[in-house]
One Martini backbone bead per residue (centre of mass of N, CA, C, O) as a GRO file, in nm:
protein
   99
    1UNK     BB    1   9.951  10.560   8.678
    2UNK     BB    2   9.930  10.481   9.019
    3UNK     BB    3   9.721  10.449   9.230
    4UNK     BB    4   9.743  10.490   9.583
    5UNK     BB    5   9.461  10.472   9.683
    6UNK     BB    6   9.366  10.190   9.592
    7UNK     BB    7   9.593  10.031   9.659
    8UNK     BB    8   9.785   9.695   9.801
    9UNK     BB    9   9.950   9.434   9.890
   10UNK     BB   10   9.885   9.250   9.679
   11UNK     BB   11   9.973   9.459   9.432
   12UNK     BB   12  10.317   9.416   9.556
   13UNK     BB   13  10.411   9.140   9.667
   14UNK     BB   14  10.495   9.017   9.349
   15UNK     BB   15  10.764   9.208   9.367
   16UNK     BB   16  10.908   9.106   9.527
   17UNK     BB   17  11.262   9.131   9.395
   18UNK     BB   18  11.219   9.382   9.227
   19UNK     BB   19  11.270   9.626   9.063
   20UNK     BB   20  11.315   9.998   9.106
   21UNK     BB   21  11.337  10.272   8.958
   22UNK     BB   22  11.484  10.587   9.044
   23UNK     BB   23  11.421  10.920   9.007
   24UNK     BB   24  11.736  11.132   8.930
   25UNK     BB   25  11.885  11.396   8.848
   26UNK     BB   26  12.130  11.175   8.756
   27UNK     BB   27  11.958  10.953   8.746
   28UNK     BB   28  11.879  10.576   8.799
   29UNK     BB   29  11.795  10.428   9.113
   30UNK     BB   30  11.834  10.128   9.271
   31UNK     BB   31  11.593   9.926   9.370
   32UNK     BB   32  11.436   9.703   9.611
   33UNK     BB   33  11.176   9.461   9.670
   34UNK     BB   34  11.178   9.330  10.009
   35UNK     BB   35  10.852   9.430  10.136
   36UNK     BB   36  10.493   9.347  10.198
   37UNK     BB   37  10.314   9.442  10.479
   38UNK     BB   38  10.106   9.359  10.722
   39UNK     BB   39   9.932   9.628  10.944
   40UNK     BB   40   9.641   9.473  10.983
   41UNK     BB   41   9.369   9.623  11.063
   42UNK     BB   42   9.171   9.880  10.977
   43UNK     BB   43   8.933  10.078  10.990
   44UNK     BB   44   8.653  10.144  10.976
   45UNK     BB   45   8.569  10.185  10.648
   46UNK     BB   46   8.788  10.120  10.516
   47UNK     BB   47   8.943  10.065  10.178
   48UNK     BB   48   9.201   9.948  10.333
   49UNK     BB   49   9.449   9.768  10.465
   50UNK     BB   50   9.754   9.802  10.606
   51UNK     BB   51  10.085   9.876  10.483
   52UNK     BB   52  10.440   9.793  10.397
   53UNK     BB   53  10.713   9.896  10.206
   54UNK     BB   54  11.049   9.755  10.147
   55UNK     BB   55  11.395   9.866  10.054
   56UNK     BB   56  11.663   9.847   9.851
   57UNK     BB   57  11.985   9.950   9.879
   58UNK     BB   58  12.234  10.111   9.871
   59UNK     BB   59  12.451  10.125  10.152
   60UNK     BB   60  12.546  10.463  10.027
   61UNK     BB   61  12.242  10.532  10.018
   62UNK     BB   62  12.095  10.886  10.022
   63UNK     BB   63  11.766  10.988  10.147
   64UNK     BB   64  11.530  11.201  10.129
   65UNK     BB   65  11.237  11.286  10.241
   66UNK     BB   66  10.987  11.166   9.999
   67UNK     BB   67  10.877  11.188   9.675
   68UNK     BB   68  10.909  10.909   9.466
   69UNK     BB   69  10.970  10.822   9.142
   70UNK     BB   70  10.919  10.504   9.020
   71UNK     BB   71  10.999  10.203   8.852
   72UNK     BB   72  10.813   9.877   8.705
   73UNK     BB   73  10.733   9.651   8.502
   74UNK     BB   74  10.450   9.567   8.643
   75UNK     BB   75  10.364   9.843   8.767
   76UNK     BB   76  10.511  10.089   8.665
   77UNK     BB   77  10.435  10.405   8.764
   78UNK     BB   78  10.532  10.552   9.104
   79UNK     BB   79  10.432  10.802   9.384
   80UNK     BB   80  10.624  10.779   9.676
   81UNK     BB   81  10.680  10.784  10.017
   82UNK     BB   82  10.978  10.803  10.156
   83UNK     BB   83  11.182  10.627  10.414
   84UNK     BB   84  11.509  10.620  10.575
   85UNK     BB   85  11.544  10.350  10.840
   86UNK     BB   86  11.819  10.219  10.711
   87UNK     BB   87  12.210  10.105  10.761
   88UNK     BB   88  12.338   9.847  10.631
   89UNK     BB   89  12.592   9.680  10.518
   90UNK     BB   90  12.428   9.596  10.259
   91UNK     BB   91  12.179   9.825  10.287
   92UNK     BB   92  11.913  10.050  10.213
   93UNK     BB   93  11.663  10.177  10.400
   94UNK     BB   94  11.320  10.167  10.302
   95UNK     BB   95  10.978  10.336  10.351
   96UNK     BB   96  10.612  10.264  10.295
   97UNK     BB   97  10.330  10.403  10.424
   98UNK     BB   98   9.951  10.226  10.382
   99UNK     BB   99   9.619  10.357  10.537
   0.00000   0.00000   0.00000
């Protein structure tokens, strides 16, 4: 499984267009990572600069707020924390921010 303390925007760039499964009691629904963004410079001392994954979902898509275990081909599993952000005619927006 993927270290998120060690993650990187870097990491993650790569991906964006790519599928991601999220594992769900009824089956696994498609996410796609449609951006992975810097926001900004980290704190002195800091171990990476922060950054920030946006996911698109189907329409009509409704997830709480936690963690969840994602799968996909280049990065393996990893288990992030997302939130819900919009909700647009094309997509359900998910974020997950990464200190």
């Amino acid at each position: 499984m993927l270290d998120l303390a060690t993650a990187t925007r870097d990491l993650f760039a790569p991906c964006v267009g790519q599928a991601f499964a999220l594992s769900a009691t009824t089956g696994a629904i498609p996410l796609t990572l449609a951006e992975a963004r810097a926001l900004g410079a980290g704190r002195p001392g800091a171990t990476r600069a922060p950054f920030s994954l946006t996911f698109h979902g189907a329409p009509s898509l409704r997830l709480p707020q936690g963690i969840y275990r994602l799968e996909n081909t280049t990065l393996g599993t990893v288990e992030i924390f997302l939130v819900q952000v919009a909700d647009a005619a094309a997509a359900s927006h998910f974020e997950a921010i990464f200190n």
